[in-house]
N, C-alpha and C positions, 0 to 999 in steps of 0.2 A: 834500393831503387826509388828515388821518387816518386809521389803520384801526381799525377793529371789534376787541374781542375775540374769538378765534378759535371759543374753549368754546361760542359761543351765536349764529348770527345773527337777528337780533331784525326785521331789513326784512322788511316785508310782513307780520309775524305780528301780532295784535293782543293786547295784555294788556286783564286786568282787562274781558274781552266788553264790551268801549268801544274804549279807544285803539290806531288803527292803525301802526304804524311805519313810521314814510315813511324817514328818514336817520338814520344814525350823526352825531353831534356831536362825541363826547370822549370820553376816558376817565380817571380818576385811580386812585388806590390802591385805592377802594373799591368803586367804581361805574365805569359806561360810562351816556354821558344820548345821549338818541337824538328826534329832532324826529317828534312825531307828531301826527295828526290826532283832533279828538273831536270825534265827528261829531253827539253830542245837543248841543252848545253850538254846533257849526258856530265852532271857532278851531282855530289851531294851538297845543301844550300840547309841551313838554319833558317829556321819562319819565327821571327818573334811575334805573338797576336796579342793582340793590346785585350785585356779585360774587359768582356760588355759593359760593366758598370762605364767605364771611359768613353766606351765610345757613343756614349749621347753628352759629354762634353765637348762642346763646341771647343771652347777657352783652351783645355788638356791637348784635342785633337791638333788645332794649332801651334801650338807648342811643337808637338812631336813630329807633326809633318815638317816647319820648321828644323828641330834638330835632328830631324834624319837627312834630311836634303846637305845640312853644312856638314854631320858626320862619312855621307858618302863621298865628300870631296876629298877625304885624309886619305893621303897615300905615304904610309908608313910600313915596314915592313913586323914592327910590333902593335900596329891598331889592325883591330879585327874592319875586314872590307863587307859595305854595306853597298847590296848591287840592287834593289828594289827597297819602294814603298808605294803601297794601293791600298786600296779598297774597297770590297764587293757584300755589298746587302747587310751596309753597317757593320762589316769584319773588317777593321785595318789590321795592318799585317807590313812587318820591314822582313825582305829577306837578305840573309847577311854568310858570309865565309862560314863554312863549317868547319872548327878543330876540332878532330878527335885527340882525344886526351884526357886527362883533369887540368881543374883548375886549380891554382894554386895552394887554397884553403885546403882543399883534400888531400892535396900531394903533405902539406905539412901535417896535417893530422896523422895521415899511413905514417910517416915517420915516427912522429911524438908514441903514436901508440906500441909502436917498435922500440920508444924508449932511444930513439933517435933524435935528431937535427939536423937541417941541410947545412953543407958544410959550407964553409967560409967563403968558400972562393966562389962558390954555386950559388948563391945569396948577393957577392958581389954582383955577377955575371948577369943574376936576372935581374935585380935592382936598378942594375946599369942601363939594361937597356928600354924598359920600363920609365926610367927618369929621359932617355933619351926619346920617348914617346909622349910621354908628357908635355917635355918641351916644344917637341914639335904640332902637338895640339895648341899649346899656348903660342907659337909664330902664326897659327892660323886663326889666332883671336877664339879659341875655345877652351875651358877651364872641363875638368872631367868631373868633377865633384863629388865622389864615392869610390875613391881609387881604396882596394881592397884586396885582400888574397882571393874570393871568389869572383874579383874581376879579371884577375890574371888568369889566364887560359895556357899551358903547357901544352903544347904539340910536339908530337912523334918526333921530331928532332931536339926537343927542347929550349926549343925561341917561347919567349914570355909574349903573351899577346895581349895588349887589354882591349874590355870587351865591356861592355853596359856603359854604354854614354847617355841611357835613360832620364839621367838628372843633370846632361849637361848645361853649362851655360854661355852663351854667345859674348864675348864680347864686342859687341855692335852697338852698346848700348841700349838692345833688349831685354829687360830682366824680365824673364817670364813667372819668375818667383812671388809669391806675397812677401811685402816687405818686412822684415825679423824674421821668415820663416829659417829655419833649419834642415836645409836638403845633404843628404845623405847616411850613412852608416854611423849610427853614436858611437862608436869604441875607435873609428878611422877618421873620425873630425881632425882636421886641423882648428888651433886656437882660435884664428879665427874666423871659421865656419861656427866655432860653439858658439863664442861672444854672440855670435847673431846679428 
């Protein structure tokens, strides 16, 4: 199991006077996402809360108000759905679809360590539809930039979902990037994302 970032425990307190914090999820570079309840919709919702360190970045903050605003417009049945972004007493916070499940990286590791591999056609099937998420990010002028096995989210049906648009990029002619920087996963670059 995971743990929490130490800076902040976030269970049991409720952001944004709505969502309660039931469990910690994960954490990556920027954020910690934590499984909570909203109790006007009566669902369970994911809260991604961006890292204090971030949020006295002006430059970062816009950015991500930015790509959560164009990522809540994707309506795909393989992109995870983002229904909120705020922020209360210098906490921002996106709340976004909760999949229970694993995600993909995990699903292939249970396997590996069973001395297994997802079979062929199961590999086809999620890949497929994954590229067909993709491309429909790229019709809406958005590049995902760290497509990865732990972006891929497996729910209870096993529809592939991707999830952390964290390091997206707009094509709008915004690059929010430093120029030659290198955004995402080194072992899931494409060539040229490494080139720089």
């Amino acid at each position: 199991m995971p743990k929490p970032n130490p800076q902040i425990d976030w269970i049991g307190q409720t952001i944004g006077n709505r969502y309660k914090i039931e469990s910690f999820i994960g954490q990556g570079g920027m954020s910690s996402v934590y499984k909570a309840a909203d109790p006007n919709l009566s669902r369970t919702v994911a809260i991604k809360v961006i890292h204090p360190h971030l949020s006295n970045d002006p430059q970062f903050l816009r950015r991500f108000e930015h790509e959560a605003a164009a990522v809540a417009r994707l309506r795909h049945p393989n992109i995870i759905q983002v229904y909120d972004f705020n922020h209360e007493n210098n906490v921002y916070y996106m709340v976004m679809e909760y999949i229970p499940g694993q995600d993909l990286k995990e699903q292939l590791k249970s396997l590996s360590s069973k001395h297994q591999r997802l079979p062929l056609a199961e590999t086809v099937r999620i890949m497929g539809a994954v590229c067909e998420a993709v491309s429909y990010a790229h019709e809406q002028n958005m590049i995902h930039r760290d497509l990865k096995p732990a972006n891929i989210m497996i729910n209870p049906q096993g529809q592939p979902i991707l999830t952390d648009f964290g390091v997206a990029k707009m094509l709008d002619g915004l690059d929010h990037t430093v120029t030659g920087a290198i955004i995402g996963t080194a072992k899931y670059l494409s060539p040229e994302q490494a080139k720089g």
